[in-house]
N, C-alpha and C positions, 0 to 999 in steps of 0.2 A: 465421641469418646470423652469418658470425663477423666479428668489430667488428678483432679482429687477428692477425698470423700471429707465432707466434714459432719459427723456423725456427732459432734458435740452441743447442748442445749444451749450456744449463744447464738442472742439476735444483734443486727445492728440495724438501729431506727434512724435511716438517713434522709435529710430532713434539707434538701437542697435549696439554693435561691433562683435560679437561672430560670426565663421564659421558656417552656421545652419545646416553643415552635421558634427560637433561635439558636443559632449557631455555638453560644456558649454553656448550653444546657449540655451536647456534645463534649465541647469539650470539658469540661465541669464536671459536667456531673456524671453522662456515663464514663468517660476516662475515669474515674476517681471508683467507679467500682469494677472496675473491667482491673486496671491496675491492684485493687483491694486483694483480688483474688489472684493474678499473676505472680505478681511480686511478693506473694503472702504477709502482707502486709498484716493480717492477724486471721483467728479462722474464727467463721460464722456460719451454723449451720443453716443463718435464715436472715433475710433479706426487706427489711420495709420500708419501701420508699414514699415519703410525701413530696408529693407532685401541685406545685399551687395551680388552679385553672379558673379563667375568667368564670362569669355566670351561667353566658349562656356563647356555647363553642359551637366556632361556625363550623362546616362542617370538612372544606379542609384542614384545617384544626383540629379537628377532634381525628381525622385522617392520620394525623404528624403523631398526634400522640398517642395512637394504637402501635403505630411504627416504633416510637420511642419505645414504649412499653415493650415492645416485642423482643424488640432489640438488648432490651436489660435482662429477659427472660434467658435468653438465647445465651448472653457472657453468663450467667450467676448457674442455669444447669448444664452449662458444659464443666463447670465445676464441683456438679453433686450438689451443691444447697437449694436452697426455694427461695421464693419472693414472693411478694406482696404489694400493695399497690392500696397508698389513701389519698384519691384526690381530696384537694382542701378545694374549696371552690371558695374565692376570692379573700383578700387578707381583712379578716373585722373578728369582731369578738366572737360571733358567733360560729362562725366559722372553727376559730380556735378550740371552744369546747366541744363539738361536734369531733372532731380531728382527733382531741387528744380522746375522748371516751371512745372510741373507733378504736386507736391503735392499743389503746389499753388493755382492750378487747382481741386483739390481735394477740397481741405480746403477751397477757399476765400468763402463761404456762411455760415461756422461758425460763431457764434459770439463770444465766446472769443479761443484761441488758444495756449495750451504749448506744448512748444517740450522738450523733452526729449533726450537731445545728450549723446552716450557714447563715448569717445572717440576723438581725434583730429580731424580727417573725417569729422566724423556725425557732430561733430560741428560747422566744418567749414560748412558743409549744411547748417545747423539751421543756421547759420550767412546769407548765402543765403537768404533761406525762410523769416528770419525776416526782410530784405532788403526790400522785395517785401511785406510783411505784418507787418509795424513794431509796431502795436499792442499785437505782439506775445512775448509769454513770454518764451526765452531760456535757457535752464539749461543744465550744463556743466557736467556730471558725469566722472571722470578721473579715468579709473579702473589699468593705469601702466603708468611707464614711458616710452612712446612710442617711443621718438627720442632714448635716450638711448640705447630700446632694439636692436632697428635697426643696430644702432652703433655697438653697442657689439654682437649680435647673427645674424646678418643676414646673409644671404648666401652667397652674395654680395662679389665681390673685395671692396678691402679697400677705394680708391675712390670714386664708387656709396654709399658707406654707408655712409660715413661722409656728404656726400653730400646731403643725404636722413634724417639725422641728422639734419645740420644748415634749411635744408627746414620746418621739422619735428618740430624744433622751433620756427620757423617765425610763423607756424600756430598757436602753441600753445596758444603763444602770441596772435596774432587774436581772438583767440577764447575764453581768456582769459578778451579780451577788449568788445566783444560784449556779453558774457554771463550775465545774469543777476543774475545769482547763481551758484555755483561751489559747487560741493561733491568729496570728494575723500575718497576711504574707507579704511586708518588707518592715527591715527594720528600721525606716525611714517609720512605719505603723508604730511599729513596738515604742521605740522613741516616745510618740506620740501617745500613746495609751500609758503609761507609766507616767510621766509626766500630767498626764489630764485623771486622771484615776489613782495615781499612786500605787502600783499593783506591782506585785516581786516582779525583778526581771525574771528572774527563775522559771515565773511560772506560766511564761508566754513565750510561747514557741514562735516561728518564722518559719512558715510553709510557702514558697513563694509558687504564682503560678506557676506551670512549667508546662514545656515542651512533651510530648509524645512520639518517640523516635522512630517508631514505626512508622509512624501518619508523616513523617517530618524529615523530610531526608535529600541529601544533593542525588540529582538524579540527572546524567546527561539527556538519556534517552526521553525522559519529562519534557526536559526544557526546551530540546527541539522540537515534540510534537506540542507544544503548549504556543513557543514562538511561529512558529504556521500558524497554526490555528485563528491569533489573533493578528496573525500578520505582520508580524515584528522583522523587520530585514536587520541581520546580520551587525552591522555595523550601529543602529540603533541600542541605545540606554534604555529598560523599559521601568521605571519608577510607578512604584505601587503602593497604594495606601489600602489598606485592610481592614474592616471593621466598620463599624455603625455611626450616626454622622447626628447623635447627642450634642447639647450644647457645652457640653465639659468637652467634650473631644472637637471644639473649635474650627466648624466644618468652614464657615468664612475667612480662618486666617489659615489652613489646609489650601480651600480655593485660589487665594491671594497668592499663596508660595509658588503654586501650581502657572499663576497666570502669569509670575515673575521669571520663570524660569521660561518659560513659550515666548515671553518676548526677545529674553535673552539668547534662546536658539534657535538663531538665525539660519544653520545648516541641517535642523531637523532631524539632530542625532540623539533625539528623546523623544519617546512615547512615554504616555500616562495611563495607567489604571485604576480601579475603584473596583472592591471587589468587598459590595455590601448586598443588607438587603434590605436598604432605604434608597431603592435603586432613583424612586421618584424625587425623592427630596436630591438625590447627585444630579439630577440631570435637570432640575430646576437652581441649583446654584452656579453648574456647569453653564446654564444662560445666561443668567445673571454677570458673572465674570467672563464671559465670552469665551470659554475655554475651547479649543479647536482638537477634534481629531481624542475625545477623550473614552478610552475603554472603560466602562460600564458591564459590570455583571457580576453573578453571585456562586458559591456553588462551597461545596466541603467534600471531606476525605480527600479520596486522588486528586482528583480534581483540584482541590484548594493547595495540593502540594504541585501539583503541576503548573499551576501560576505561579507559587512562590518558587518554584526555579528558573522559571520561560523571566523572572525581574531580575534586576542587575541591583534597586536600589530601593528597602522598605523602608517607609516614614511611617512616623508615630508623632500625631499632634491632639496636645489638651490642655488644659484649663493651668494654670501656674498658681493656685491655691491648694490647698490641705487636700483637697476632693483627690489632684493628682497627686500631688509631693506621697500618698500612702498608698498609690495604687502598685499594681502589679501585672500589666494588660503581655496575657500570652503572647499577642502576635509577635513583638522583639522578638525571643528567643526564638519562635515559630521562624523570620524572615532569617535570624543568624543560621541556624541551622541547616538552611537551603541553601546557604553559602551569600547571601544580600550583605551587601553594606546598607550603612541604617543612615538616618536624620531624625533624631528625636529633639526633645529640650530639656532640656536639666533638672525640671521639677516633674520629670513621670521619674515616680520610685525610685527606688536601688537604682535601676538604669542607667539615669539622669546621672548619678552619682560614678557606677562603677566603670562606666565604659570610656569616658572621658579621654582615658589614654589610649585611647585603644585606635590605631588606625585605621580601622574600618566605620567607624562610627564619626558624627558630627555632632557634636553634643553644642546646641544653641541655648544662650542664655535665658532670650525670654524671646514674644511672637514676633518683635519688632526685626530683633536677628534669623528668626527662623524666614518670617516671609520675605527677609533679602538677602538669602543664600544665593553665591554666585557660581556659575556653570563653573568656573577654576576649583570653588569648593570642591566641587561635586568630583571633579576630574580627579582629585585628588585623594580620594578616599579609594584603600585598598581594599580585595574582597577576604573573606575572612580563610587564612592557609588552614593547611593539617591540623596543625600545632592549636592555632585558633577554635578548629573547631571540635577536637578534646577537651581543649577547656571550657567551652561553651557546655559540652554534654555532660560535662562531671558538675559543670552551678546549676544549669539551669533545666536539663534531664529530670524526671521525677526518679530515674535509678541512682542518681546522683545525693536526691533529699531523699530518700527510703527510710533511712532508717530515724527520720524527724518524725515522719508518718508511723514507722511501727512504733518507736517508742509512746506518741502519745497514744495510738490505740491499745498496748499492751496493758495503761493504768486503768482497763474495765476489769482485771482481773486480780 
């Protein structure tokens, strides 16, 4: 049944950053048009999504992303509009012109047109597309700092990254010059981009990641069949780290917390999980630091909310440079929501900043304090009541920022 009709000649050309055979393309990208069209966030009677994909897809791979695909088909005509679908195969120049003459082709019978960029890339597409349609209304969403990560985390010899860096900003810039709106989601960002660009505060919103309360929710019934499942007795703590094990996300000084804490309980009133899918890389550092007894595994939707209730305690560890200090990583809000007490450090985003008082959280200064958090700490953190978690769903809720999201999509028209 379709809930509404949108009979009217806009497209919107969404122009995502996220790998669609990981976890955050989920939540990213289809939450964000699944929500587009619930929350009415704006109407569009037409749908196009760029999908970036390696060269040559293996072919579970190519598997994941018929599924995705299907799956975005599935939210956008239960709503009455259509979609559309342009892989970009791999990020290089070529690629780029190819892409944008494609969706140009797509789109030029629209009559009004916003794109939606995340990211440096996408943007610089959108800068493309609006080239060749420059009626089209581009909006910049910057979810990290991208030359930086490169710089700092890439795999790269030292000269391709720096290199990959100074290029990394040239676009920024660019993209920076042709966008007609800029979001970035914490004002820990905003701060930072006004300051390094000089840009109205005005004109830069703060869209922060956010929670999905359907997918994300306390649930007794979860959390008993969750705690079976992995075998969690009753009187055990079960402490969970969630997400991917990047060297911003500091999987050595994560490991180090994990094996201070094992030494220090002595009475075995804590279990640990890992609920990635760098399952290899966990269970070769879990050697490494001898870690004992440690749950390993991966999974989304139910599932990933049925761990986060079967946990008592989510942690959130990364980098204490700029890469973090502007991030905005879902899983917090994700772990408050389920009712978890947190252990983060003071330089992940807003977080670091806002939760401070709060006594369900442990906000640590830097790694040296995080990796000698003591069992008393931990005892000592309360879980998040009622009260706590209305407020939680009014910050950090996407129906909460709603109308951040309608307003800048309203300026396509």
């Amino acid at each position: 049944m379709k809930i509404q009709s949108c009979d009217n000649k806009n497209v919107l050309i969404f122009l995502g950053g996220m790998n669609f055979w990981e976890g955050l393309f989920d939540t990213n990208n289809i939450k964000f048009i699944k929500n587009l069209f619930e929350l009415k966030l704006a109407d569009f009677s037409h749908v196009l999504i760029g999908i970036i994909t390696p060269r040559q897809l293996s072919f579970d791979r190519q598997k994941i992303l018929l599924e995705r695909e299907d799956q975005l088909k599935k939210i956008v005509h239960h709503y009455g509009a259509t979609i559309d679908f342009c892989r970009i195969h791999a990020r290089t120049i070529g690629s780029l012109r190819r892409a944008s003459r494609q969706i140009f082709q797509k789109t030029t019978s629209y009559e009004k047109r916003y794109i939606w960029a995340q990211n440096y890339y996408n943007c610089l597409l959108g800068a493309l597309i609006k080239k060749q349609l420059p009626d089209a209304y581009l909006h910049f969403e910057l979810m990290g700092l991208v030359p930086e990560e490169e710089l700092y985390y890439s795999e790269s010899n030292a000269v391709f990254r720096l290199a990959k860096f100074i290029i990394l900003r040239m676009i920024g810039r660019l993209d920076l010059k042709f966008a007609d709106s800029v979001s970035v989601v914490s004002n820990r960002f905003k701060k930072y981009l006004i300051g390094k660009y000089h840009l109205n505060p005005a004109d830069v919103d703060v869209t922060p990641c956010v929670y999905d309360d359907k997918m994300f929710f306390p649930s007794q019934q979860a959390k008993k069949q969750f705690r079976l499942k992995y075998r969690i007795d009753d009187h055990q703590n079960l402490v969970l780290y969630s997400g991917m094990l990047q060297k911003w996300q500091k999987p050595d000084v994560l490991f180090a917390f994990i094996k201070n804490l094992q030494i220090q309980d002595v009475h075995q009133n804590f279990r640990f999980m890992l609920m990635t899918y760098d399952q290899q890389k966990a269970r070769q550092y879990a050697s490494k630091f001898k870690i004992k007894d440690l749950i390993i595994d991966a999974g989304s939707g139910e599932d990933l909310n049925g761990v986060y209730n079967a946990a008592d305690i989510g942690i959130s560890c990364r980098s204490s440079d700029w890469v973090s200090k502007v991030s905005s990583p879902v899983k917090i809000p994700e772990y408050l929501a389920t009712r978890n007490s947190l252990i983060l450090l003071e330089s992940i985003g807003d977080f670091g900043l806002d939760l401070q008082a709060k006594n369900y959280a442990l906000v640590k200064k830097d790694h040296e304090g995080f990796v000698n958090t003591t069992l008393e700490e931990i005892n000592n953190l309360k879980k998040p009541d009622d009260k706590a978690l209305k407020e939680i769903f009014e910050k950090y809720c996407l129906q909460g920022n709603a109308h951040i999201f309608k307003k800048i999509l309203a300026k396509h028209r």
